[in-house]
C-alpha positions as YAML, in Angstrom:
chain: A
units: angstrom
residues:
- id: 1
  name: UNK
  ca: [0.00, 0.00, 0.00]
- id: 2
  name: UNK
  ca: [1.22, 3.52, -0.22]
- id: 3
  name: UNK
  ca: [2.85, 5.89, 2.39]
- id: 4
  name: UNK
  ca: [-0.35, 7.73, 4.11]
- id: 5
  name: UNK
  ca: [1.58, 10.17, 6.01]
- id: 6
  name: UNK
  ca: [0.57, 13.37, 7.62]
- id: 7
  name: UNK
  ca: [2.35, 16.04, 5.58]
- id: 8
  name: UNK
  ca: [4.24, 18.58, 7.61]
- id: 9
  name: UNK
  ca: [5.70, 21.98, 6.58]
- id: 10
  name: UNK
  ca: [9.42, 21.51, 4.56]
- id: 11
  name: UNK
  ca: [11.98, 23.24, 6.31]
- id: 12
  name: UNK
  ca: [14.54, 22.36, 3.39]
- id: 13
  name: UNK
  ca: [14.87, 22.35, -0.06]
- id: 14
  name: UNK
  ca: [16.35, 20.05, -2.21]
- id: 15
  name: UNK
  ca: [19.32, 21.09, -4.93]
- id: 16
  name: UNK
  ca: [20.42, 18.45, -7.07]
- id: 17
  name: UNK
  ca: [22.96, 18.82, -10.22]
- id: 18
  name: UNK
  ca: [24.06, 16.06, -12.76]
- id: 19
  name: UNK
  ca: [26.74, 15.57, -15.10]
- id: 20
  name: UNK
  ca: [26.95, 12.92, -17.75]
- id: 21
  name: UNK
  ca: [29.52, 12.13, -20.51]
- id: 22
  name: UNK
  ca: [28.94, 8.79, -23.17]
- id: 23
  name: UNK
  ca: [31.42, 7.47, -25.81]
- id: 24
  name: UNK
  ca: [27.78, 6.45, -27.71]
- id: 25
  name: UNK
  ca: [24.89, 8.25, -29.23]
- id: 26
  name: UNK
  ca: [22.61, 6.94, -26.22]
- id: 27
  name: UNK
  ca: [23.71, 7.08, -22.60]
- id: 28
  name: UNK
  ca: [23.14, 3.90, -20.47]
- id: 29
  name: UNK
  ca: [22.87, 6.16, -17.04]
- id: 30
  name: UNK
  ca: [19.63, 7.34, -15.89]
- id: 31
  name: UNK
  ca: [19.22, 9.85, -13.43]
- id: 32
  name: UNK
  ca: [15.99, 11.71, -12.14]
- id: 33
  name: UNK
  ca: [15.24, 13.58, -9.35]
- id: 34
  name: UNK
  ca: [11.41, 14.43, -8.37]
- id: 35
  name: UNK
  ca: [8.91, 14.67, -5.00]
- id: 36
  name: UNK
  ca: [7.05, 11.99, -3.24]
- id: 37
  name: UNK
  ca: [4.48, 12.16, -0.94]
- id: 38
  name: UNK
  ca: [4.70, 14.07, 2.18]
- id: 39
  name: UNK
  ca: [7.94, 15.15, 2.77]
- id: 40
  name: UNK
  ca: [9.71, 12.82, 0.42]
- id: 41
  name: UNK
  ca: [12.01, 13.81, -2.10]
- id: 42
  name: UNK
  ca: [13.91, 10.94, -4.09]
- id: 43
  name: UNK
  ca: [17.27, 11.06, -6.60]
- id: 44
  name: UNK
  ca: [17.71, 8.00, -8.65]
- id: 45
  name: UNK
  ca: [20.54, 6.90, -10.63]
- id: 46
  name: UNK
  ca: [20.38, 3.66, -12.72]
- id: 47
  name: UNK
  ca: [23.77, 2.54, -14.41]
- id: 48
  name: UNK
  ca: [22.63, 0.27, -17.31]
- id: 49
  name: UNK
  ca: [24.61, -2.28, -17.62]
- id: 50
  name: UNK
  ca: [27.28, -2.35, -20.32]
- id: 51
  name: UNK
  ca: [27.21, 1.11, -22.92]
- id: 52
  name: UNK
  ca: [24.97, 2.11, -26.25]
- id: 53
  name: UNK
  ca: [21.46, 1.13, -27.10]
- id: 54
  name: UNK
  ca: [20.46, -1.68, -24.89]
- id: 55
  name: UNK
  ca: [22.42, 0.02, -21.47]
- id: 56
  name: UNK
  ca: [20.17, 2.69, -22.07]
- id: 57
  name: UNK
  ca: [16.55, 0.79, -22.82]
- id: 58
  name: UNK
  ca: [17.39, -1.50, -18.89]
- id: 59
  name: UNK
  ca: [18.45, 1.89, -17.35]
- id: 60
  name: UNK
  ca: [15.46, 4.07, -18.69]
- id: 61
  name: UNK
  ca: [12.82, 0.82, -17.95]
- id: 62
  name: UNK
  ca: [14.17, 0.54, -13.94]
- id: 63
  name: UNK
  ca: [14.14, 4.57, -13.91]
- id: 64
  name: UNK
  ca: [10.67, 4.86, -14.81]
- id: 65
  name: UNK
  ca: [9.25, 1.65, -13.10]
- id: 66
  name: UNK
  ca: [10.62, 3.27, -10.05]
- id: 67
  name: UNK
  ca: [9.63, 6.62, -10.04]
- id: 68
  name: UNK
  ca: [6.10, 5.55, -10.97]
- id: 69
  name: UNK
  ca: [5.96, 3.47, -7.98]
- id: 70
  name: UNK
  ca: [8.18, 6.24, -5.14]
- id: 71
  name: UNK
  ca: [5.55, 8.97, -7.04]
- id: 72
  name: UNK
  ca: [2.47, 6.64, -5.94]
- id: 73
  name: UNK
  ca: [3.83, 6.73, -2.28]
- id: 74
  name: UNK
  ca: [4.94, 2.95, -2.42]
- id: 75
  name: UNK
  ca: [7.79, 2.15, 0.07]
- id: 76
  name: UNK
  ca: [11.72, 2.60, -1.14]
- id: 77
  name: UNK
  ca: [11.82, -0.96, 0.42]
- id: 78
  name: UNK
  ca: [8.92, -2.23, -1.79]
- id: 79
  name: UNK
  ca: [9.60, -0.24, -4.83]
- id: 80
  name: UNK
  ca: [13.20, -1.94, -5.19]
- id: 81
  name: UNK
  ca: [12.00, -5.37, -4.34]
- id: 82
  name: UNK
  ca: [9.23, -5.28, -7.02]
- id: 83
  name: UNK
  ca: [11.85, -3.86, -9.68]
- id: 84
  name: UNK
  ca: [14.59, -6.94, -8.42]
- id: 85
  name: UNK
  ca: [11.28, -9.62, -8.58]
- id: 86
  name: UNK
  ca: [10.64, -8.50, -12.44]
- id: 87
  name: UNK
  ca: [13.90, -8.55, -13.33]
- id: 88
  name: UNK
  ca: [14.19, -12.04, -11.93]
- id: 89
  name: UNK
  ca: [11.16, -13.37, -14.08]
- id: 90
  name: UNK
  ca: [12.01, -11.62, -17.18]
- id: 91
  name: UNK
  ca: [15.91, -13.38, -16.79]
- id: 92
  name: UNK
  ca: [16.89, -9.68, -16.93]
- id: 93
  name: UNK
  ca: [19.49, -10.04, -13.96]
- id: 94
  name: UNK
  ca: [22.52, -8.00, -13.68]
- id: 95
  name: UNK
  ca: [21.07, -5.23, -16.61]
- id: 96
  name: UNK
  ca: [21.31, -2.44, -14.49]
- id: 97
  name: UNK
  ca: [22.33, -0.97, -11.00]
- id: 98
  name: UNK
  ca: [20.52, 1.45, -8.87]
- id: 99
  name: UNK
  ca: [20.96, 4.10, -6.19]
- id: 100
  name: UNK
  ca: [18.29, 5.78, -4.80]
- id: 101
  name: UNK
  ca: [18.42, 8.24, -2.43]
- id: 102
  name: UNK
  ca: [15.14, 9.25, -0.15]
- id: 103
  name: UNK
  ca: [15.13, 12.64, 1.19]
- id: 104
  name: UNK
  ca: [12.62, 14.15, 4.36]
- id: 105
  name: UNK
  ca: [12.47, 17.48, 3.74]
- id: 106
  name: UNK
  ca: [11.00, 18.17, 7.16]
- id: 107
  name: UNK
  ca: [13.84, 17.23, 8.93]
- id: 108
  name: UNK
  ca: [16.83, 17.19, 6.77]
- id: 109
  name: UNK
  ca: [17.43, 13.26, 7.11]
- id: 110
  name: UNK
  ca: [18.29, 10.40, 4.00]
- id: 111
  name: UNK
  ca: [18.21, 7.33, 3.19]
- id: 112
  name: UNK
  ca: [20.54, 5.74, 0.49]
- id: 113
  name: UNK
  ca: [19.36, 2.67, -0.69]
- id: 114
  name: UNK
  ca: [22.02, 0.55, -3.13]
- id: 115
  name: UNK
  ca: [21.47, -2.40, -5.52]
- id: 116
  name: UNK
  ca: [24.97, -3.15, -7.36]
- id: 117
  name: UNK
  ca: [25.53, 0.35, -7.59]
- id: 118
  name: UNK
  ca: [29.21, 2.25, -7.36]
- id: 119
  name: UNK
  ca: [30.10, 3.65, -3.60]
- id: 120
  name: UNK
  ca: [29.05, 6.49, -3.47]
- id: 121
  name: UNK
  ca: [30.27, 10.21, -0.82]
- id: 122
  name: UNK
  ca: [29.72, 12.37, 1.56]
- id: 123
  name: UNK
  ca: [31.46, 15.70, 1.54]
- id: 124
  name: UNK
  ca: [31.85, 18.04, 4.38]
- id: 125
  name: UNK
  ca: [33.99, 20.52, 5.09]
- id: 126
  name: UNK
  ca: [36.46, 19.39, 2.70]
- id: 127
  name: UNK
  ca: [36.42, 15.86, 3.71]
- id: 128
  name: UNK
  ca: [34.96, 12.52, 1.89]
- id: 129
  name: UNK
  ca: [33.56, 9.90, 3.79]
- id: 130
  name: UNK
  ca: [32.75, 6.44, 1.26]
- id: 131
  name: UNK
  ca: [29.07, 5.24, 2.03]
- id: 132
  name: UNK
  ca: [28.20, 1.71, 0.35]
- id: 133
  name: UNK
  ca: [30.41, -0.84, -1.16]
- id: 134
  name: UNK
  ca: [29.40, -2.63, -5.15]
- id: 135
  name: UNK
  ca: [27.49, -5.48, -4.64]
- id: 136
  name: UNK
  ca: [25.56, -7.85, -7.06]
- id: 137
  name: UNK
  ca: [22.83, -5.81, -9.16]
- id: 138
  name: UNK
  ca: [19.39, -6.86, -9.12]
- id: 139
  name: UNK
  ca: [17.53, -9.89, -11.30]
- id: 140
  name: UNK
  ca: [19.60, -12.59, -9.57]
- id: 141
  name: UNK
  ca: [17.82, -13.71, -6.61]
- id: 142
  name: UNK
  ca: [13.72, -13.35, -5.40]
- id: 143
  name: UNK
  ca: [15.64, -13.57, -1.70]
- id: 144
  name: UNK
  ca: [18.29, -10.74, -2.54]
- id: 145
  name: UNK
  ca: [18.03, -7.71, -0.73]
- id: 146
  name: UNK
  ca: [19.31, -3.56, -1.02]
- id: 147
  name: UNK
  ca: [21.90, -2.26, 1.38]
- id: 148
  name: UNK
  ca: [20.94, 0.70, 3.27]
- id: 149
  name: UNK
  ca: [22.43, 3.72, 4.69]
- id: 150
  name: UNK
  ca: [20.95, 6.69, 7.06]
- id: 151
  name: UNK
  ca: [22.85, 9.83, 6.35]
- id: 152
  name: UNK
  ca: [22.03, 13.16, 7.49]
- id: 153
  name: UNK
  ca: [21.99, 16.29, 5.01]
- id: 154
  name: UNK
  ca: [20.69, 18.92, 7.48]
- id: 155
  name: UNK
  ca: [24.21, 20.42, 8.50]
- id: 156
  name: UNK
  ca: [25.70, 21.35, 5.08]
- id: 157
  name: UNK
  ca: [26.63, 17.84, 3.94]
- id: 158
  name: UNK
  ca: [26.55, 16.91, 0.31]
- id: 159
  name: UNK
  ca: [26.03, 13.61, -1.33]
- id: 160
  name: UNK
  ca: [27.75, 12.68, -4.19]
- id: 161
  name: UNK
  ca: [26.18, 9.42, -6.37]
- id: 162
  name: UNK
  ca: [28.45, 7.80, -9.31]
- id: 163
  name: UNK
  ca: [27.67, 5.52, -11.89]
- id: 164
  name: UNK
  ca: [30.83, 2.59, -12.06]
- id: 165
  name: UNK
  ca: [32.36, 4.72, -15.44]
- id: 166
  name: UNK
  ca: [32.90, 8.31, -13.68]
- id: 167
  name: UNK
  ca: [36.06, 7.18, -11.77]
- id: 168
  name: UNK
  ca: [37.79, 5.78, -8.48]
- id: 169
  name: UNK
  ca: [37.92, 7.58, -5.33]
- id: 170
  name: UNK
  ca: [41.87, 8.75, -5.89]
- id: 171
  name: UNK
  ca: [40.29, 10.58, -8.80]
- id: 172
  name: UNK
  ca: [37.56, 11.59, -7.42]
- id: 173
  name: UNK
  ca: [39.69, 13.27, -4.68]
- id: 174
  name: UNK
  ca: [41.18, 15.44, -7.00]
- id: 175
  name: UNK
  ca: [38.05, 16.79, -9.17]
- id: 176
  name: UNK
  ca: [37.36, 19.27, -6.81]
- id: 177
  name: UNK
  ca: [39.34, 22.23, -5.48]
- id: 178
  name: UNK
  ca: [36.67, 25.16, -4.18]
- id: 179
  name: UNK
  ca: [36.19, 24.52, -0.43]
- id: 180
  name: UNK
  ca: [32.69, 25.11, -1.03]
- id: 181
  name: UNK
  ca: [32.01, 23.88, -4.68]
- id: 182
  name: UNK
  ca: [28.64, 24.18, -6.61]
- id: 183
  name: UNK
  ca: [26.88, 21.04, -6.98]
- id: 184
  name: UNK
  ca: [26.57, 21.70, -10.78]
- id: 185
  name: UNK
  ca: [30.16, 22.79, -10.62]
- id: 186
  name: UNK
  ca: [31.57, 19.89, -8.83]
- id: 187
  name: UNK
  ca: [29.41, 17.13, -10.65]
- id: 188
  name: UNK
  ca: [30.80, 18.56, -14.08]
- id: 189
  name: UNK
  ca: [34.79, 18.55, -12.51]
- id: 190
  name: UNK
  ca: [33.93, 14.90, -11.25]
- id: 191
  name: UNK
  ca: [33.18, 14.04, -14.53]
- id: 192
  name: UNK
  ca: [35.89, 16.18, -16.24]
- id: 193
  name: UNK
  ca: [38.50, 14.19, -13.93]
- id: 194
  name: UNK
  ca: [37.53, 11.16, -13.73]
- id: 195
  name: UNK
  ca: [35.56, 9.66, -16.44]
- id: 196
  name: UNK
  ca: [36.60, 6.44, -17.58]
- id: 197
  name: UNK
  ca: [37.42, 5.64, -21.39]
- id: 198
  name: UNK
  ca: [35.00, 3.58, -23.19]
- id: 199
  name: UNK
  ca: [32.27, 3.86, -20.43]
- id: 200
  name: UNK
  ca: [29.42, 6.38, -19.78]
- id: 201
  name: UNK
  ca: [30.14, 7.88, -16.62]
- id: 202
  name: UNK
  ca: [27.27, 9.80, -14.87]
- id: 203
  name: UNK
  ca: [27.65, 11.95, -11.85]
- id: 204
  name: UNK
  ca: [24.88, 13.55, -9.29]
- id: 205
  name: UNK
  ca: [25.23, 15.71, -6.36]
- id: 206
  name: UNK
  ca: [22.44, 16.89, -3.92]
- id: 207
  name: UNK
  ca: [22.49, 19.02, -1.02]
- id: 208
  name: UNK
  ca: [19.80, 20.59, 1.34]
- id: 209
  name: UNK
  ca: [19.25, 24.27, 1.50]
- id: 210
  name: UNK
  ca: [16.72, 26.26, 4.02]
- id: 211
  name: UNK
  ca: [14.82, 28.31, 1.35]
- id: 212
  name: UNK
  ca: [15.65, 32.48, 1.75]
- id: 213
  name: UNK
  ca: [11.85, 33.50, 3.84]
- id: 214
  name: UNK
  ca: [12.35, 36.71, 2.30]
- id: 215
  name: UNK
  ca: [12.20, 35.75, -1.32]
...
């Protein structure tokens, strides 16, 4: 069933930039960002498996299945275990990765939910902590499950998501110099920097921001 929750007022916004580079005329990343219900606000990034045509039909099939489902109000939880059950009965296993991030706008919390998907980082004050660890995509298992991770982005934070072709972390290091970079900014130098050869390398970064009262 969907999320019946009481809506309460949003204390933040959400600001989310993306970068994307492909060797081929279609891209096999995905990435969309877009409101829930309540105070849910979701980023998705699904790295089709693999580059050109096909990379990008598996990527832009998860992508919409999923956002269809989060829009409804269906569960994270149940939204990425009905995408992993399909691609089990279709034989369809190990097409395409996903990170999805869930935002509450009312108090500044997240949830990063991983299937096969890249580590990805969180940057504050100059410093990069890795969240999440590649594991086996979905389609492979009915019993297989997403990792999860409970992050804060109240305090300034900002989350960085990569698909596997924009780069390691030593590059990933270096693509940014400002102490307090731009998410559009930074997302493009990620890219810039570390983008490997021959793969499509996508890169989003989202931050929090208390809207200006007076605007």
């Amino acid at each position: 069933l969907g999320s019946r929750r009481e809506t309460r007022s949003h204390r933040y916004s959400a600001e989310v930039a993306m970068s994307t580079r492909s060797h081929r005329e279609e891209n096999g990343d995905r990435c969309l960002w877009f409101p829930g219900t309540g105070s849910d606000y979701y980023v998705l990034l699904c790295d089709g498996m693999g580059t050109g045509a096909a990379a990008a039909r598996e990527s832009r099939e998860a992508a919409r299945l999923l956002k269809q489902m989060l829009a409804a109000g269906l569960p994270a939880e149940y939204a990425l275990r009905s995408l992993n059950s399909l691609a089990v009965l279709r034989e369809m296993g190990g097409c395409t990765t996903v990170d999805l991030v869930r935002l509450q706008l009312d108090t500044g919390r997240g949830t990063l939910y991983k299937w096969g998907a890249a580590p990805s980082y969180l940057l504050k004050n100059g410093q990069l902590r890795k969240i999440g660890t590649a594991g086996p995509p979905p389609g492979l298992s009915q019993q297989a499950r997403e990792t999860v991770d409970r992050l804060s982005l109240g305090g300034g934070e900002v989350l960085i998501l990569l698909s596997d072709g924009a780069g390691e972390d030593m590059l990933l290091r270096t693509a940014w110099t400002a102490p307090e970079p731009s998410p559009g900014g930074l997302a493009a130098a990620i890219v810039e920097h570390g983008a490997q050869e021959g793969d499509d390398a996508t890169v989003a970064v989202v931050r929090l921001v208390v809207p200006d009262a007076s605007a």
